[in-house]
N, C-alpha and C positions, 0 to 999 in steps of 0.2 A: 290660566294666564296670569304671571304674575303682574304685579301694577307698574305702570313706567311713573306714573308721578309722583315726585319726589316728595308732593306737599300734602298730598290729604288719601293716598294711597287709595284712589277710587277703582282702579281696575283698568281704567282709560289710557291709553298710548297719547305720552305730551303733543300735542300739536300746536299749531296755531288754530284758534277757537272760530274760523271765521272760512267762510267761502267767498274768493273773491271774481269778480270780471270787471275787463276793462274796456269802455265803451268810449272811444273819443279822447277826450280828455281828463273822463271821470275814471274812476277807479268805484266801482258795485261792490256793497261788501254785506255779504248775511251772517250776523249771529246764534247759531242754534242756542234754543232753550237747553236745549241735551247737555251741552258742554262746561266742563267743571267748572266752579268757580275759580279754583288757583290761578285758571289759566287767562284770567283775563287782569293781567300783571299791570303795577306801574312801568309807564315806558316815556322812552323822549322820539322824535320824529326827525330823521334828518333837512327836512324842510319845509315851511308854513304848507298851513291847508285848512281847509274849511270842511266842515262836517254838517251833515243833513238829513235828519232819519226820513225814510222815506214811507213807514209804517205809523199806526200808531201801536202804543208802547209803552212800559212802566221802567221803561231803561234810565238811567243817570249817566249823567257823565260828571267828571269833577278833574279839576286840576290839583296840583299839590298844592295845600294848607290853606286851599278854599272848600267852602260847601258845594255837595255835590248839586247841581242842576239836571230840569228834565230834558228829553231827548224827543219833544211834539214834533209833528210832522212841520215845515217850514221853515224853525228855529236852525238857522247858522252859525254856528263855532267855529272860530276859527282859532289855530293851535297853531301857534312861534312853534318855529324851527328852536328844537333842544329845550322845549320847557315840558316836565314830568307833568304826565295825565294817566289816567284809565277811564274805562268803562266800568259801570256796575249794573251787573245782569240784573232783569226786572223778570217776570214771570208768561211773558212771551218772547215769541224769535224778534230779532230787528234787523233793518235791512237800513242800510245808509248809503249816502255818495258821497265821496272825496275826492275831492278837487286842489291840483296843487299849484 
Protein backbone atom coordinates (compact mmCIF):
# COMPACT_ATOMS: atom_id res chain seq x y z
CA UNK A 1 0.00 0.00 0.00
CA UNK A 2 1.41 3.09 -0.88
CA UNK A 3 1.67 5.98 1.95
CA UNK A 4 -1.18 8.63 1.94
CA UNK A 5 0.86 11.04 4.21
CA UNK A 6 2.23 13.54 2.63
CA UNK A 7 4.68 14.34 5.61
CA UNK A 8 6.61 11.56 7.00
CA UNK A 9 5.39 8.78 4.41
CA UNK A 10 4.68 6.22 7.28
CA UNK A 11 2.30 3.98 5.38
CA UNK A 12 -0.82 5.25 7.30
CA UNK A 13 -4.02 6.69 5.39
CA UNK A 14 -4.36 10.59 6.65
CA UNK A 15 -7.09 10.85 9.11
CA UNK A 16 -7.96 12.54 11.82
CA UNK A 17 -5.88 11.02 14.84
CA UNK A 18 -8.78 10.80 17.12
CA UNK A 19 -12.01 8.80 18.02
CA UNK A 20 -14.79 10.91 18.94
CA UNK A 21 -18.43 10.52 20.86
CA UNK A 22 -20.85 12.75 21.92
CA UNK A 23 -22.48 12.59 25.23
CA UNK A 24 -24.67 15.54 26.29
CA UNK A 25 -22.96 18.51 25.78
CA UNK A 26 -19.55 17.09 25.91
CA UNK A 27 -17.95 15.97 22.95
CA UNK A 28 -15.44 12.20 24.21
CA UNK A 29 -12.31 12.32 22.19
CA UNK A 30 -9.49 9.34 22.42
CA UNK A 31 -6.04 9.71 21.05
CA UNK A 32 -4.31 6.50 19.92
CA UNK A 33 -0.61 6.02 20.76
CA UNK A 34 -0.68 4.29 17.15
CA UNK A 35 -1.28 7.38 15.28
CA UNK A 36 1.42 9.48 13.36
CA UNK A 37 2.90 12.19 14.64
CA UNK A 38 2.29 14.69 11.51
CA UNK A 39 -1.11 14.30 12.12
CA UNK A 40 -1.60 16.02 15.11
CA UNK A 41 -1.18 19.46 13.25
CA UNK A 42 -1.42 23.15 14.46
CA UNK A 43 -5.03 24.13 14.11
CA UNK A 44 -7.55 27.12 15.30
CA UNK A 45 -11.16 26.11 16.60
CA UNK A 46 -14.16 27.66 15.27
CA UNK A 47 -15.45 28.42 18.87
CA UNK A 48 -14.10 28.66 22.58
CA UNK A 49 -13.84 25.33 24.67
CA UNK A 50 -12.41 23.92 27.43
CA UNK A 51 -10.34 20.83 27.51
CA UNK A 52 -9.96 17.91 30.13
CA UNK A 53 -7.90 14.89 29.93
CA UNK A 54 -9.65 12.36 31.42
CA UNK A 55 -6.58 9.71 31.76
CA UNK A 56 -3.53 10.12 33.23
CA UNK A 57 -0.77 10.85 30.59
CA UNK A 58 2.52 12.29 29.39
CA UNK A 59 0.57 14.37 26.68
CA UNK A 60 1.26 18.40 26.29
CA UNK A 61 -0.73 20.63 24.86
CA UNK A 62 0.79 24.27 23.85
CA UNK A 63 -0.66 27.22 22.15
CA UNK A 64 1.28 29.03 19.54
CA UNK A 65 4.58 30.89 20.81
CA UNK A 66 4.07 29.64 24.33
CA UNK A 67 5.63 26.49 26.16
CA UNK A 68 3.93 23.46 25.83
CA UNK A 69 2.01 22.51 29.29
CA UNK A 70 0.91 19.16 30.83
CA UNK A 71 -2.55 17.50 30.03
CA UNK A 72 -3.10 15.87 34.31
CA UNK A 73 -6.27 14.57 34.88
CA UNK A 74 -8.50 17.74 36.09
CA UNK A 75 -6.44 20.67 34.56
CA UNK A 76 -8.82 22.74 32.21
CA UNK A 77 -7.84 24.69 29.15
CA UNK A 78 -9.67 26.53 27.79
CA UNK A 79 -8.96 27.43 23.86
CA UNK A 80 -10.52 31.08 22.19
CA UNK A 81 -12.39 30.61 19.44
CA UNK A 82 -9.53 31.17 16.31
CA UNK A 83 -6.29 31.13 18.34
CA UNK A 84 -3.56 28.29 16.94
CA UNK A 85 -2.81 25.21 19.25
CA UNK A 86 -2.04 21.46 18.97
CA UNK A 87 -1.53 18.55 20.98
CA UNK A 88 1.77 16.83 21.40
CA UNK A 89 1.62 13.04 21.55
CA UNK A 90 3.19 11.60 24.89
CA UNK A 91 3.85 7.86 25.07
CA UNK A 92 0.30 6.54 26.05
CA UNK A 93 -3.27 6.95 24.55
CA UNK A 94 -5.41 10.05 25.90
CA UNK A 95 -8.93 10.44 26.22
CA UNK A 96 -10.36 14.16 26.89
CA UNK A 97 -13.64 15.98 27.04
CA UNK A 98 -14.69 19.17 25.28
CA UNK A 99 -16.89 21.19 26.13
CA UNK A 100 -18.15 24.28 24.05
Amino acid sequence: MSCKCTKCKCGKQLTKPLVEQTKDQTKLRHFDLTTSDPLFNWHTNNEDSWIESLNENDWTFQFDNELPVSLEPGKIIQIPSGIIHRLIKGSSDLSISIKS
